[in-house]
N, C-alpha and C positions, 0 to 999 in steps of 0.2 A: 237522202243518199249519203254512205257516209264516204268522208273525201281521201279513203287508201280504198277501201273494198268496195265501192259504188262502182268500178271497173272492173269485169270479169275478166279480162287480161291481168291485172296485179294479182285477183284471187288465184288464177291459173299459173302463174308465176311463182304464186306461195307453192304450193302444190307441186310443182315442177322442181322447184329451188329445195327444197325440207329432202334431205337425202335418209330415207329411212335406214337404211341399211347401215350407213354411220354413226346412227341414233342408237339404234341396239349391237353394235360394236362396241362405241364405248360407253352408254349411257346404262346397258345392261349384259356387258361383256359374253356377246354375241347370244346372247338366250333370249332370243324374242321370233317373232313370227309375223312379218306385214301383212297387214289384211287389206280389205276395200268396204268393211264398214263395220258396225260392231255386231255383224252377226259372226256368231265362231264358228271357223273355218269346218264343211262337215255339215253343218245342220239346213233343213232346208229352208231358210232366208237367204242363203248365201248366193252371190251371185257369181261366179267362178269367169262370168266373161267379161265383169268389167274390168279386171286385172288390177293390181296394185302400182302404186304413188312409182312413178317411171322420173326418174331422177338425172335432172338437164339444168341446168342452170347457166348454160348459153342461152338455150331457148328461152329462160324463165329471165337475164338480164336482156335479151333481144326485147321480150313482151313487154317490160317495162319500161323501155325505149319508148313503146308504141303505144303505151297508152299516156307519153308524156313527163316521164319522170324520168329528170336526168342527174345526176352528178355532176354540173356546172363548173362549180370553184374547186374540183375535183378535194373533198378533205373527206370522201368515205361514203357520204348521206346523201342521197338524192335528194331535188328539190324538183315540185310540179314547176312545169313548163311546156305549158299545154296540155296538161293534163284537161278530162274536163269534166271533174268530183272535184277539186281543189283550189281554191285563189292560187293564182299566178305569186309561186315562192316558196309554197307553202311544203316542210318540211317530209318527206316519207316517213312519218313516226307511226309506231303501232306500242299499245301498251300490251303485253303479257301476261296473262293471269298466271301465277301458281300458289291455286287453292291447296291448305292441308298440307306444308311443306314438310317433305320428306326425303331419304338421301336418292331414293332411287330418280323420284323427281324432279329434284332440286339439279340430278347430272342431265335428265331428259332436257330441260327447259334452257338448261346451259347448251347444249347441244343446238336445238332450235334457234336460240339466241345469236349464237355465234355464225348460224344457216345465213340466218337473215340479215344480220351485219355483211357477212359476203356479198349479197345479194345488193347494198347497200341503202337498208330500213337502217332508221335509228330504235331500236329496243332497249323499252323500259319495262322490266320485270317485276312488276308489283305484287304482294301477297297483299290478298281480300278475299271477300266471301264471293262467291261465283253467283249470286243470287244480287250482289250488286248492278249487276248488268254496268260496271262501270270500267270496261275494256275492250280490247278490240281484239285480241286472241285469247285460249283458254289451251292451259296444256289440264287434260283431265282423265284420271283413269277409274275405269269400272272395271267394276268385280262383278263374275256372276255364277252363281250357283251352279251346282249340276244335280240333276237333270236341267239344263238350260232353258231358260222361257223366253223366247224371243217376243211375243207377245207383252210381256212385264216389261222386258226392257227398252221395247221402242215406245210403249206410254209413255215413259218418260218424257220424249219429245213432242208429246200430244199439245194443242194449242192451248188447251184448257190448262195445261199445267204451265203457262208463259207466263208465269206471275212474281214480279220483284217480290220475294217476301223468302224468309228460309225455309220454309219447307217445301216447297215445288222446284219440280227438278229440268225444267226448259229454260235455264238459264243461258240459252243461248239464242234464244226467240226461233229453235232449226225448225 
C-alpha cells in the first residue's frame, strides 16, 4: 500500500486539487483542451460522460482532512494523523517525475507543483527515467499521430508492458 495514495480520498483530492484550467492558462497560455483520458476528444474511445477534472480544492483539502492528514504545526505540510497508509507523523510528501525536461513541461510540472503545495503535499520534482518506477507522480505527455490509433496507444498500458526496463512503456504499473 503505498502511505500518500493507498487512500482513495488523497488520490481524489489530487484530482479535485490539480486545477486544469490554470495549467493551460499559464503553463500553455491558454491553448490547451481538458480531456477525461487520452483518447482525443471525437474519436470513438471517448467517453464524453465522464466529464473532466472539476476543480474544488475545498473539497480536495476537506478529503484530506478525512483521510487523516493534517497540518498540525501549521508550517504548510501536512503530517498523517490517523491517517491509515502511513506511521503516525509521517510527512504528506510525494516525488514528481519530470521525464525529458522541456520549457513547455518544465511550466506544467511547476504549475502542479505549486497545486499541491496549496493543497499542503510537500513536492519534490525530480528528473529521471519514467521507467525507474522510482516516484509517485509523473507529469507525462504523448504525442499521437493522425489518423489516431487508440488501439496503439492504450497497449501501451498493457500489463505485459509493466516492465522496469527502458523500453516498455507501463511505467506507471496503470
Amino acid at each position: 500500500i503505498h502511505p500518500v495514495f493507498g487512500d482513495s480520498r488523497v488520490r481524489e483530492a489530487v484530482s479535485l486539487g490539480v486545477n486544469v484550467d490554470e495549467m493551460i492558462e499559464l503553463a500553455w497560455f491558454g491553448y490547451g483542451t481538458p480531456v477525461n483520458s487520452l483518447a482525443v476528444p471525437g474519436t470513438w474511445y471517448e467517453n464524453a460522460e465522464i466529464g473532466t477534472n472539476t476543480y474544488d480544492d475545498d473539497r480536495a483539502r476537506q478529503l484530506l482532512n478525512e483521510a487523516g492528514w493534517r497540518d498540525t504545526n501549521n508550517n504548510g505540510v501536512r503530517e498523517c494523523r490517523t491517517c491509515e497508509t502511513a506511521p503516525e507523523g509521517t510527512l504528506l510528501r510525494v516525488r514528481l517525475l519530470n521525464p525529458n525536461e522541456n520549457v513547455r513541461r518544465n511550466a506544467v510540472v511547476f504549475v502542479v507543483a505549486q497545486q499541491l503545495r496549496r493543497l499542503g503535499f510537500e513536492v519534490e520534482v525530480i528528473g529521471a527515467s519514467p521507467n525507474s518506477q522510482d516516484y509517485d507522480m509523473a507529469v507525462v505527455f504523448y504525442t499521437v499521430g493522425y489518423p489516431y490509433d487508440p488501439e496503439r496507444t492504450f497497449a501501451t498500458f498493457a500489463t505485459e508492458r509493466d516492465l522496469p526496463n527502458e523500453f516498455d512503456s507501463n511505467f506507471t504499473s496503470y
